[in-house]
SERO-4910 file (N, C-alpha, C, O; in steps of 0.05 Angstrom, whole numbers):
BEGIN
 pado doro    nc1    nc2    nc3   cac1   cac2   cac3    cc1    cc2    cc3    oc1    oc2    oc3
  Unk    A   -572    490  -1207   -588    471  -1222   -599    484  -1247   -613    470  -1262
  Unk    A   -595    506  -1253   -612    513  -1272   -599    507  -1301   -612    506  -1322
  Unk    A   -561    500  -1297   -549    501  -1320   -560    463  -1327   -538    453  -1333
  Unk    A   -580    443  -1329   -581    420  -1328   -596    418  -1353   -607    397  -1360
  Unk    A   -596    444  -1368   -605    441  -1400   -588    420  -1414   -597    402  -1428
  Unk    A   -566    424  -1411   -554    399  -1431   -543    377  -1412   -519    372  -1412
  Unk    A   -557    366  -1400   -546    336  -1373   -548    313  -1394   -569    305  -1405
  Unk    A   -528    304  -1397   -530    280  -1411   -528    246  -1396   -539    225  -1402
  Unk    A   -507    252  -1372   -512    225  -1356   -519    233  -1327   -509    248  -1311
  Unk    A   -539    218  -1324   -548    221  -1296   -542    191  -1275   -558    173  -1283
  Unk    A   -526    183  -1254   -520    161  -1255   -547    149  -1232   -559    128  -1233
  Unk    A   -549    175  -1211   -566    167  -1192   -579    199  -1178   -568    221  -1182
  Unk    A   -596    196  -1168   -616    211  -1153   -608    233  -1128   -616    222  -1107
  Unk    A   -601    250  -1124   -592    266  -1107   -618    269  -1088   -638    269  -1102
  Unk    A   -623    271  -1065   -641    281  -1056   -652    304  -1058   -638    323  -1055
  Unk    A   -681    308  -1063   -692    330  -1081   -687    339  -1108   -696    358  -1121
  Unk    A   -673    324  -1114   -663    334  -1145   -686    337  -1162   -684    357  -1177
  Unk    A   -703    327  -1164   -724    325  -1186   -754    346  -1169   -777    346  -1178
  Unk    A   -746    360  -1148   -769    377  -1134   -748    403  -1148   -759    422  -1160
  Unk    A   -722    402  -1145   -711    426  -1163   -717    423  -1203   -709    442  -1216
  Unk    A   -725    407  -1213   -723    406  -1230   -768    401  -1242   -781    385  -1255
  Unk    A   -771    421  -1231   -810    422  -1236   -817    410  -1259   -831    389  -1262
  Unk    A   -804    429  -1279   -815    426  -1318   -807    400  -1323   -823    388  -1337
  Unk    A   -792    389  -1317   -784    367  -1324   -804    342  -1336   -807    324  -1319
  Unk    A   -818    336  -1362   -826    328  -1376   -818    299  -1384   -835    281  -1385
  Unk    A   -795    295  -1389   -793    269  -1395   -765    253  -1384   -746    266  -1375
  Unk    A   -765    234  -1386   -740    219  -1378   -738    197  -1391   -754    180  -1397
  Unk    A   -710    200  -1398   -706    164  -1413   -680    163  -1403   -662    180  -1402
  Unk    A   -681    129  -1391   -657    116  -1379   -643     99  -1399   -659     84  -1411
  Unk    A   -625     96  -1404   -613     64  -1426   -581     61  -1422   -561     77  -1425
  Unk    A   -584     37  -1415   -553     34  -1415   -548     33  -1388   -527     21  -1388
  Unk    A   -553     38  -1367   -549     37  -1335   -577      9  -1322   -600     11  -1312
  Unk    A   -561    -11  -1329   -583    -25  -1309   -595    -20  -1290   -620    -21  -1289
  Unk    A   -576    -10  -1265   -575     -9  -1245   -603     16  -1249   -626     14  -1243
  Unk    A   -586     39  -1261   -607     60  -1253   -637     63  -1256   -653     78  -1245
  Unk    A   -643     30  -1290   -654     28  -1289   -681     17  -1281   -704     25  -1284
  Unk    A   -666    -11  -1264   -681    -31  -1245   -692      0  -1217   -715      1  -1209
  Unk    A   -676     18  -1209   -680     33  -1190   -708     45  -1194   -727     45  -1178
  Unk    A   -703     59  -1229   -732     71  -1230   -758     57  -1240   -778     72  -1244
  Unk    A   -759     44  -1242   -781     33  -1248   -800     19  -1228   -792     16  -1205
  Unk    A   -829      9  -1236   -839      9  -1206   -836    -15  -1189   -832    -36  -1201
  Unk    A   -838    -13  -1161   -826    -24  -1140   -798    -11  -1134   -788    -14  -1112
  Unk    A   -786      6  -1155   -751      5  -1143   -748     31  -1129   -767     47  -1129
  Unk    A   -728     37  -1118   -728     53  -1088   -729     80  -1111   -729    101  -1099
  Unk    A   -729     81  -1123   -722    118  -1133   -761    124  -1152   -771    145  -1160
  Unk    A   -769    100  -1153   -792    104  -1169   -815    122  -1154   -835    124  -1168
  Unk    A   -818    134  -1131   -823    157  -1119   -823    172  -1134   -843    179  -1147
  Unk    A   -793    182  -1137   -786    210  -1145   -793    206  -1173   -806    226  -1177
  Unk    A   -793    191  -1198   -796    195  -1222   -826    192  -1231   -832    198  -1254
  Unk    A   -847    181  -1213   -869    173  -1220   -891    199  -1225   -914    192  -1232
  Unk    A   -885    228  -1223   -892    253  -1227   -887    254  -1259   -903    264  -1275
  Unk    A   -872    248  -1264   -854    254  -1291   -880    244  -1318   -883    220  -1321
  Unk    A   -891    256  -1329   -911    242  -1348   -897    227  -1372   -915    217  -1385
  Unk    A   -880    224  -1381   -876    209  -1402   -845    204  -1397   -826    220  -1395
  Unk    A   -847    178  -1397   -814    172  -1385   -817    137  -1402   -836    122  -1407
  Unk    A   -778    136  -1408   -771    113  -1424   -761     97  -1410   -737    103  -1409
  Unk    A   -766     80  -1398   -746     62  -1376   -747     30  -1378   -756     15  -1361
  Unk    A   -736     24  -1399   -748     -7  -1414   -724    -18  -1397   -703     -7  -1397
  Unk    A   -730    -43  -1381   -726    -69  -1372   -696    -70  -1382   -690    -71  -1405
  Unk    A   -681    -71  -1363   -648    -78  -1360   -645    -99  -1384   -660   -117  -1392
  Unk    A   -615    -86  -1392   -618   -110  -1417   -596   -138  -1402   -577   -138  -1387
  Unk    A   -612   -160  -1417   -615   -183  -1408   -574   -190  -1423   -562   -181  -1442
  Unk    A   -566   -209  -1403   -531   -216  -1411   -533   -221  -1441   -520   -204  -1453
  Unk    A   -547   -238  -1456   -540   -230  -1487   -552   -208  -1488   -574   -212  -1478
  Unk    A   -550   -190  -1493   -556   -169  -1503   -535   -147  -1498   -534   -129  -1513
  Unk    A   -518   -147  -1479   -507   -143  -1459   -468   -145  -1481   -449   -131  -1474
  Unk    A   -468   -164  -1502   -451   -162  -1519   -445   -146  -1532   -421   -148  -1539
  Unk    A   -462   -119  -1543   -464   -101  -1570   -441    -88  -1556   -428    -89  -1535
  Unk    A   -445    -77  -1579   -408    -55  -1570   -416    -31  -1553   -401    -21  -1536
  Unk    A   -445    -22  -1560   -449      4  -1540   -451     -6  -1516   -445      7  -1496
  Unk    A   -460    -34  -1515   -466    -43  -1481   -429    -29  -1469   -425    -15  -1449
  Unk    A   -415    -35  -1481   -389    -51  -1483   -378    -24  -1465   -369    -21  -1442
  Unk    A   -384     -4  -1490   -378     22  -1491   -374     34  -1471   -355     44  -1460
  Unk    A   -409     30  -1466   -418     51  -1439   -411     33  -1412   -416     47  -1393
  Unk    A   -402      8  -1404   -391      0  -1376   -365      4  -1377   -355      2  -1355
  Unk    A   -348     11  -1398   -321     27  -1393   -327     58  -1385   -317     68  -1365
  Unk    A   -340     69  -1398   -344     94  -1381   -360     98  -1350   -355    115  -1334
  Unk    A   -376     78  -1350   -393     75  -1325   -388     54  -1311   -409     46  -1300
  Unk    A   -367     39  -1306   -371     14  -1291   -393      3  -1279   -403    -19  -1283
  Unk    A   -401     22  -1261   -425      6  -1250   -451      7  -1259   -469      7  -1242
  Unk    A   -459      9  -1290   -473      8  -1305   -483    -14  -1317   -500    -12  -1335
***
């Protein structure tokens, strides 16, 4: 875990992952509905991120929105995103 200086996609939550990861300061989710309905509060992973002091996790984007080309982009690379 220690090489997770440059982690760029995180899809979902390993158990303990974020008790290995202390310093861990901020988080921003975009582009993964899924992961993001997960973290936010009420959703099953919002446990583990609610330590985290400054985190970006804005509201799944809505089907129009859902058109732009990055939406487009990132569910060919991520399907279940």
């Amino acid at each position: 875990m220690d090489g997770l200086t440059s982690l760029e996609y995180l899809k979902e939550f390993s158990q303990g992952l974020l008790h290995r990861l202390p310093d861990l300061k901020y988080l921003e989710i975009r582009h993964c509905p899924e992961l993001q309905r997960r973290c936010r509060e009420g959703g099953e992973y919002f446990d583990s991120v609610s330590s985290i002091r400054k985190k970006d996790i804005p509201f799944p984007a809505t089907a129009r929105s859902s058109s732009s080309s990055i939406t487009k982009f990132v569910k060919k690379l991520l399907p279940s995103c």
